[in-house]
C-alpha positions in Angstrom: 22.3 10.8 -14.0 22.1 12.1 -10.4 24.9 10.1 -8.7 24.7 7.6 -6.1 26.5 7.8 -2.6 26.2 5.4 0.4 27.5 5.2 3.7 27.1 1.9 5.7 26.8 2.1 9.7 27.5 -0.9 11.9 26.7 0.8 15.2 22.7 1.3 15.9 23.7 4.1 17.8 25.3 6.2 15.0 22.7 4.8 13.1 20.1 6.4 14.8 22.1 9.6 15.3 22.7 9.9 11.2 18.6 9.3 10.7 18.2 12.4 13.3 20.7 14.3 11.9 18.9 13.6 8.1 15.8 14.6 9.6 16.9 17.7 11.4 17.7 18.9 7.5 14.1 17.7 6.6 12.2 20.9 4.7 9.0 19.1 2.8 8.6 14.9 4.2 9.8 12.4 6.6 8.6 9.0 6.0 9.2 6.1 8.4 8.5 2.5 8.1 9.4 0.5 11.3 8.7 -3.2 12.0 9.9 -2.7 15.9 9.7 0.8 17.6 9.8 1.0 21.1 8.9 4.5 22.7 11.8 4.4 25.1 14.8 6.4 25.3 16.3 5.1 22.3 13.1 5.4 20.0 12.0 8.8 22.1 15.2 10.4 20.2 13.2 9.7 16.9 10.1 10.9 18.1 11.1 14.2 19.3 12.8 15.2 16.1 10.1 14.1 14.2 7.7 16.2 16.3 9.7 19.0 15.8 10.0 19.1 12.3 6.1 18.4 11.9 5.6 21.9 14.2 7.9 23.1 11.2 5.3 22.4 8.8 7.1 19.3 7.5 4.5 16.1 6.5 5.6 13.6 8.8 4.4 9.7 8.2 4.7 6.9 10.2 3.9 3.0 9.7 4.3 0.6 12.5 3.8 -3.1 12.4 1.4 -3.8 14.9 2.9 -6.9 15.7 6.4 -6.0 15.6 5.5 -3.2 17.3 2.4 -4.3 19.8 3.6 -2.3 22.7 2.5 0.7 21.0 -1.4 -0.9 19.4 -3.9 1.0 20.9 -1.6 3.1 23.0 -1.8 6.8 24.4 1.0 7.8 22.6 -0.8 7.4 19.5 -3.4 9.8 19.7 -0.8 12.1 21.9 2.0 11.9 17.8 -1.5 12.5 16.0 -2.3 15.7 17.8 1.0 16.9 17.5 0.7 16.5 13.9 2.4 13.5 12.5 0.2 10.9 10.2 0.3 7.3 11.5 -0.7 4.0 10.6 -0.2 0.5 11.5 0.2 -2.6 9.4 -2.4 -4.9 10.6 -2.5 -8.0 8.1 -2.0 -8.9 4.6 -5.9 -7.9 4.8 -5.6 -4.7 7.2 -8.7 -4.9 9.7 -9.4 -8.8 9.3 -8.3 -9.1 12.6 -9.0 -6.9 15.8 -5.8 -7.5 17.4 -2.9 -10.3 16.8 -3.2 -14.1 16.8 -0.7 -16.4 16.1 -1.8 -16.1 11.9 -0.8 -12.3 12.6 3.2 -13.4 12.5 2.8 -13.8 8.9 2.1 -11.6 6.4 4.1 -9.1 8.8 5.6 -5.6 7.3 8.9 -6.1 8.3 10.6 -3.7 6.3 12.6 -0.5 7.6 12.9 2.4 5.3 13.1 6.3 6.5 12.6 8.6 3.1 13.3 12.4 4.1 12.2 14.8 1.2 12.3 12.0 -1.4 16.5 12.2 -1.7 18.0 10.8 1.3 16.8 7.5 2.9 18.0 4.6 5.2 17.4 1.3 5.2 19.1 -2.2 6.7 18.3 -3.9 10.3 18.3 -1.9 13.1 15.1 -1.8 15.5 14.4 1.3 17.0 14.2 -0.6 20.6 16.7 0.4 23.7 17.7 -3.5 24.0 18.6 -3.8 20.9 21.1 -1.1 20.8 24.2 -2.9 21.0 23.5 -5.5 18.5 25.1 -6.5 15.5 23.3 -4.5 12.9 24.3 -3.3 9.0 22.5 -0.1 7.8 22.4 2.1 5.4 22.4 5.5 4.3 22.2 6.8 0.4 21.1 9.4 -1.6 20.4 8.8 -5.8 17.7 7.9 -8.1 17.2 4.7 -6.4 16.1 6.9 -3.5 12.5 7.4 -5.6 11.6 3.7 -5.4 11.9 3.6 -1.8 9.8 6.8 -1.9 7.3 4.7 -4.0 7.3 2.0 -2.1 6.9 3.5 0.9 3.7 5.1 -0.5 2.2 2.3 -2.4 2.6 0.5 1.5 0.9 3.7 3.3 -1.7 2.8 0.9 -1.9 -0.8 1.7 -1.9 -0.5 5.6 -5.3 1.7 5.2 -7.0 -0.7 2.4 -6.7 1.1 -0.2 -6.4 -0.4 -3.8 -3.5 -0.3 -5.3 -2.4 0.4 -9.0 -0.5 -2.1 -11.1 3.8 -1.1 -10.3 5.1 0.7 -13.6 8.7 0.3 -13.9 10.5 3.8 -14.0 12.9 3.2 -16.6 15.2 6.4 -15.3 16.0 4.4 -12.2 20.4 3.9 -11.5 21.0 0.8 -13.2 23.3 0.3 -10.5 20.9 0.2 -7.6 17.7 -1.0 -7.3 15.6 -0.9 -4.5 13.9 -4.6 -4.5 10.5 -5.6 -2.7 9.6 -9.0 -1.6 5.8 -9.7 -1.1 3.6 -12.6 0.4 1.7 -12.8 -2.7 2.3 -15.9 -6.2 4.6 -14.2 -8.3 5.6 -11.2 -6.3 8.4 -12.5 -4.1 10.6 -10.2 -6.6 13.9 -10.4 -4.4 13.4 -14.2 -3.1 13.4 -14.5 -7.4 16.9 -12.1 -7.5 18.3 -14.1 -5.1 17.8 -17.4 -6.7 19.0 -16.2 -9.8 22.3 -14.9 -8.5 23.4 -18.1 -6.5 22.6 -20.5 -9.3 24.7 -17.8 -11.6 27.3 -17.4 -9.4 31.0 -18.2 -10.2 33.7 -17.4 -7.3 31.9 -16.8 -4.3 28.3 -16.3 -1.9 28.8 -14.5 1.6 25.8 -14.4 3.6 25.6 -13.0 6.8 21.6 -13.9 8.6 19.9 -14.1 12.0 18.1 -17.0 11.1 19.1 -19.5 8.8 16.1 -22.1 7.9 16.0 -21.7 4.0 13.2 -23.0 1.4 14.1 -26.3 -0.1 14.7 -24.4 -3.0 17.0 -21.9 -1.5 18.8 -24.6 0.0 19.2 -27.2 -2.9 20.7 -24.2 -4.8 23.2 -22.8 -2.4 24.2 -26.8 -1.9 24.5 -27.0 -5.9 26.7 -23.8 -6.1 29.4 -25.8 -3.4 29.2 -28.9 -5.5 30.2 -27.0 -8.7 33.6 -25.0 -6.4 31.8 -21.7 -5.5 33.0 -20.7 -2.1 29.5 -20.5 0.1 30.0 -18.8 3.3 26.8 -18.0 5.7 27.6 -16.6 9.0 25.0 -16.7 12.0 25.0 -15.8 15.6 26.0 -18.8 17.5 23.0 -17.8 19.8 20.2 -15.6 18.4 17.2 -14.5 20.5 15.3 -17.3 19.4 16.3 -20.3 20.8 13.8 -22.9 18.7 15.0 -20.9 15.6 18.5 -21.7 16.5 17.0 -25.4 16.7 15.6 -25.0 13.4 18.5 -23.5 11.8 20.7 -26.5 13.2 18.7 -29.1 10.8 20.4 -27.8 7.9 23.6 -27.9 8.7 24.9 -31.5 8.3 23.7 -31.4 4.6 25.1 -28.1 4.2 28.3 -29.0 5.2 28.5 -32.3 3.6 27.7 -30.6 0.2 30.7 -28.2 1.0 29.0 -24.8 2.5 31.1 -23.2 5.4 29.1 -22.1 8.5 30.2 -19.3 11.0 29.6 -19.3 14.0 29.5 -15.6 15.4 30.0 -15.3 18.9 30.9 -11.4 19.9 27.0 -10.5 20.3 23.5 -11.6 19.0 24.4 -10.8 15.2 21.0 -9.4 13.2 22.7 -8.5 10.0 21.4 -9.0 6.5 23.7 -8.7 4.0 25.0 -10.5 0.9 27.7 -10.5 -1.6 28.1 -12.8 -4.8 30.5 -12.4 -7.2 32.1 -8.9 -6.7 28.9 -7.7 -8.8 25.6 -9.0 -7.0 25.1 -7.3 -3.1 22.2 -6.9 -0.9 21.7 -5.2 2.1 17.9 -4.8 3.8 15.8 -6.6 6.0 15.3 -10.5 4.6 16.8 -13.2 6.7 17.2 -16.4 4.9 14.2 -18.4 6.8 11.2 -19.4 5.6 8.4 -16.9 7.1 10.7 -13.6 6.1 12.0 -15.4 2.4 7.9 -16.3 1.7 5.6 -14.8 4.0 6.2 -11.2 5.0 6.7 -8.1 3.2 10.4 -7.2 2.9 12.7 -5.0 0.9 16.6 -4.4 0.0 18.8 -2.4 -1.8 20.7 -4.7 -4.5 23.7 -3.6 -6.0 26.0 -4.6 -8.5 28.4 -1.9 -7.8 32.5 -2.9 -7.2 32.6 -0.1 -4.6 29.6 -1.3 -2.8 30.0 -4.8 -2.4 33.3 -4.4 -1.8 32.8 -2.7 1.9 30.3 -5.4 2.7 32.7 -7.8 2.2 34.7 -6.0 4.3 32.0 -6.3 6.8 31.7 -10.1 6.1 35.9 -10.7 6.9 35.8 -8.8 10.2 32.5 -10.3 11.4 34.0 -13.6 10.3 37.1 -13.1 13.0 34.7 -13.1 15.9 33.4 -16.5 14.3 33.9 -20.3 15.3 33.3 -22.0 12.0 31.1 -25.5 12.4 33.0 -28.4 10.8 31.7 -31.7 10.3 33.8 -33.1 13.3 32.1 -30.7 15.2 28.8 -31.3 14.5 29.4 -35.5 14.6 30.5 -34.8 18.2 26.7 -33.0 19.0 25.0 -34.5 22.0 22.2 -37.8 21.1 19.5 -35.4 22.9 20.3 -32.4 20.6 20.2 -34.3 17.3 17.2 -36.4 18.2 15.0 -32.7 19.1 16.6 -31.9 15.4 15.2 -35.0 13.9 11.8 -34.3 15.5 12.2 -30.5 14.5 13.1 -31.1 10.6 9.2 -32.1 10.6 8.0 -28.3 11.8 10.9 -26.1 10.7 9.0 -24.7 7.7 6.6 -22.7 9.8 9.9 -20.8 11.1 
């Protein structure tokens, strides 16, 4: 069995310059999936290489959310990255070409997944948005090469299909894949929201510990009542979000959960240093995830999403290594602390507990 080798990247910037350096090697296919790219001189570093290496004579495929990444629907630059030879598409809908152009329904059923494949054995994965102002942010991400490097291939593929309308075959399970790393999708569709399913599973079985580190935390009742279950039986829950994200009403949202959170025993972490936008969790020593699902509602149950889930000693332990040092730049929110919130603040919670499930 072809062995498995990972390096995690906490800076977007040598993010981006490992995913130009993998595609300067490129000698048969680049594949890129990107729920925000922003032609700018951050994303233009992508581009160029990728132009480059499609005058090379290497296939070259790109597919852009068309709401994550709007700026570019119907653009110039479109036609300008066709001409020059690389394939693009963008993700319209759960239906691609129901609607024209993006309504407020158009928020769901988003492709927010972010996977680059070069020549089927190296790929990349985690949070980063390939978007200038978003450079400095708090981001994990992911490089590795293995057999779990084939179903990101295939799932990059089976979604190229999707985002033309094509139909697609029934998944058949390659049984070769590295028992140690699986590359898990998470779909909008009854009975195909495989990782929100993993998840579940691991915090209910979970033992010693769950370290979660989100952007947004508003959580299904069901994801909720489990990790307030796991507290009440002496697992040590820890979730870490940014004390300010870049949505404020989010932020709102989130804040709803956290007196019955706390009161069950869950720790909250309040990160402070920057807007923190990484995804990441460890349970047990032997359950880890790293991808793009936050824990709310419209990424857990409504868009299409994908990680890489590990139960690998090595593995989780450097995201836990992640977890303690982000955890130093943290204020943790204890019950004293939240008593003490302003009456305005917890009366706009009240009020917000009643639309919360559309975040």
């Amino acid at each position: 069995m072809k062995e498995t080798n990972w390096k995690f990247y906490i800076s977007n910037e040598e993010t981006l310059s490992a995913m130009i350096d993998a595609c300067e090697n490129a000698k048969h296919t680049i594949d890129l999936e990107q729920f925000i790219f922003i032609p700018d001189s951050f994303g233009n570093r992508l581009i160029d290489i990728c132009v480059k290496k499609a005058s090379q004579g290497v296939k070259v495929r790109f597919i852009w959310d068309a709401a994550g990444s709007f700026s570019l629907f119907g653009s110039n630059i479109i036609e300008d990255l066709k001409n020059k030879g690389i394939e693009l598409v963008f993700f319209k809908t759960l239906f691609p070409g129901f609607f024209d152009v993006p309504n407020y329904r158009s928020w769901y059923f988003r492709n927010h997944r972010r996977t680059l494949v070069i020549d089927s054995e190296v790929a990349f994965t985690g949070s980063i948005c390939i978007f200038e102002k978003m450079i400095d942010w708090r981001d994990t991400n992911l490089r590795i090469e293995g057999l779990v490097v084939n179903d990101m291939q295939k799932a990059f593929n089976r979604m190229w299909d999707r985002a033309q309308g094509k139909k697609l075959p029934k998944i058949k399970h390659d049984k070769t894949s590295d028992h140690e790393f699986k590359y898990i999708s998470n779909n909008p569709i009854p009975r195909h929201r495989r990782l929100y399913n993993h998840l579940i599973e691991a915090i209910r079985n979970s033992r010693k510990y769950i370290y979660i580190t989100t952007p947004y935390f508003i959580p299904t009742h069901h994801l909720a009542r489990v990790l307030r279950l796991a507290a009440h039986r002496g697992v040590d829950v820890k979730i870490i979000i940014p004390e300010m994200s870049d949505h404020a009403l989010v932020d709102l949202a989130s804040h709803t959960f956290f007196h019955s959170m706390l009161k069950s025993g869950v720790k909250i972490f309040l990160y402070k240093k920057k807007m923190l936008h990484s995804k990441t969790i460890i349970i047990d020593d032997d359950w880890s995830s790293i991808g793009t699902l936050n824990m709310d509602n419209v990424s857990l149950l409504y868009n299409f999403e994908a990680n890489i889930v590990s139960t690998n000693v090595r593995f989780a332990d450097e995201l836990i290594s992640h977890f303690l040092h982000d955890k130093e730049n943290c204020e943790e929110m204890t019950m004293i602390k939240w008593d003490k919130q302003p009456v305005i603040r917890k009366i706009a919670m009240f009020f917000m507990k009643f639309i919360r499930g559309f975040f």
